[in-house]
N, C-alpha and C positions, 0 to 999 in steps of 0.2 A: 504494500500500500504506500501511496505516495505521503510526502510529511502536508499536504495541504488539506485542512477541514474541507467536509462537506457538510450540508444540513440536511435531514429528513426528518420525517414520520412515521412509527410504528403503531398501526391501528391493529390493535387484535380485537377479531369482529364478534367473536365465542369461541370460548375454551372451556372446558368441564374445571371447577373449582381442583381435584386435582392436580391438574395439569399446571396452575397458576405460578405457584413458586416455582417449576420447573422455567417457565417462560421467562420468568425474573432472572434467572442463573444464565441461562439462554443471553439475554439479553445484557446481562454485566460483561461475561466472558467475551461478548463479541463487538462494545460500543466503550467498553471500558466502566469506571463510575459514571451513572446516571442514576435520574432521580427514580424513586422507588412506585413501579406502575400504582394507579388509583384503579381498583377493579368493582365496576359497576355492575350491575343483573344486567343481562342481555336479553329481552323482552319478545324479540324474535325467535328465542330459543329457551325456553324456561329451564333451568339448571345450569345456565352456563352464564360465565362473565364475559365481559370487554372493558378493553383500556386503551389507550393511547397514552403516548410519549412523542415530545419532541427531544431529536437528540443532534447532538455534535463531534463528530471524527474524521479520521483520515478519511478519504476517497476510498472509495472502494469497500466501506464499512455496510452500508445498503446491503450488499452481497454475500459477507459475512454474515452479516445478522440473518440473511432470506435462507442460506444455508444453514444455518443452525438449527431453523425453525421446522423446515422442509419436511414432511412427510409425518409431523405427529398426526394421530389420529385426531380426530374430531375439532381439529384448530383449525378457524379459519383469520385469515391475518391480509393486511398490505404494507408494505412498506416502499417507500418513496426514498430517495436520496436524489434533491435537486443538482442540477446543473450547477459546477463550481470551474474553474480555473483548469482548462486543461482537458474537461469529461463533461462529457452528456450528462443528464439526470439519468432514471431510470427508475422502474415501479415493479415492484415482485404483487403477485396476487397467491393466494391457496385456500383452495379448498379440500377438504374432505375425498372429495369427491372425483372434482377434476386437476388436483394434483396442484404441481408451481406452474406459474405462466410470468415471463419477464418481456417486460418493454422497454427501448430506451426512449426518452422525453426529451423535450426541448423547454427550453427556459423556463417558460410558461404551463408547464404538465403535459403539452400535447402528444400524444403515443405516435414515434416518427416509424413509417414503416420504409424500410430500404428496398433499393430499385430490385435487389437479387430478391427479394421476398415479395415484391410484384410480378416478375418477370417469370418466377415458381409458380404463383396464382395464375399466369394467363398459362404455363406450359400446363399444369397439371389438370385448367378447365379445360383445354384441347377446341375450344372456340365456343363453350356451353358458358353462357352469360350468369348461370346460377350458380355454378362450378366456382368461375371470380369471385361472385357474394361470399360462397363459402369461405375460402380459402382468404381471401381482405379480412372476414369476421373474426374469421383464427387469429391471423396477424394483431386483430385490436383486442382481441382476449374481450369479448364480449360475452361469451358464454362465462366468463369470470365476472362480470358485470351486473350481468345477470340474476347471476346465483347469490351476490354479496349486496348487492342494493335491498334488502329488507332487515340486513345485520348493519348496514349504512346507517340507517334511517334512527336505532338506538332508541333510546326512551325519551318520553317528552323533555325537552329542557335541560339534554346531554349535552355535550361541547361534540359535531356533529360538523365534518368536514365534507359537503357534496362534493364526488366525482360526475358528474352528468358527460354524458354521449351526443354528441354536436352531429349534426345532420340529419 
């Protein structure tokens, strides 16, 4: 990792109360000292929490943290690491379900998809216009969007960052 901070977000969207301290460990080991997650009920899921942190570290800590987190059962999480000096942003999503899905972002959150993962989408549609659809949808991790917009949403008058889908 390079010696330049980056900033992010860790939103953990539901995690079963055991699992919590674990995430916490998770989370020192791979972002260094930060402040100690605040773990709310998650209302979308009854028996399970959410939390968020905003944090600060080298570049390339986003990554760290998304691998650490990776494949526990029934955790569902994003984490963001903005665009800093030198690097893209980039956004990890997981669910349960459909596994980790990474984007890299530009300045602003926007999910940049690159010319070789258009160029994949039109070889692999073979000139079927819904084939493209598919295959762009993949690209924008929308079926992670999907899935995590009702764990978004959190309880009335939670601290509550919109991701929304432009077009």
């Amino acid at each position: 990792m390079s010696g330049i901070d980056a900033r992010g977000v860790l939103y953990v969207h539901s995690a079963p109360a055991a699992l919590c301290p674990h995430i916490e460990w998770a989370v020192g080991a791979a972002l260094g000292a930060q402040e100690k997650l605040e773990w709310e009920p998650q209302p979308a899921a009854p028996g399970t929490y959410r939390a968020e942190i905003n944090w600060s570290a080298p570049q390339g800590s986003g990554a760290k943290l998304a691998s650490s987190l990776r494949g526990w059962a029934h955790l569902r999480y994003e984490i963001t690491e903005e665009a800093s000096e030198g690097s893209d942003g980039s956004r990890w999503s997981h669910t349960p379900e459909l596994g980790i899905f990474h984007a890299t972002t530009d300045v602003t959150g926007n999910i940049m998809v690159s010319e070789d993962r258009i160029r994949y989408a039109y070889e692999q549609a073979n000139g079927d216009p819904s084939a493209v659809y598919h295959e762009l949808s993949l690209a924008l991790g929308e079926a992670w969007d999907e899935e995590l917009e009702p764990f978004r949403q959190a309880a009335d008058g939670a601290n509550v960052r919109w991701l929304h889908r432009v077009g």
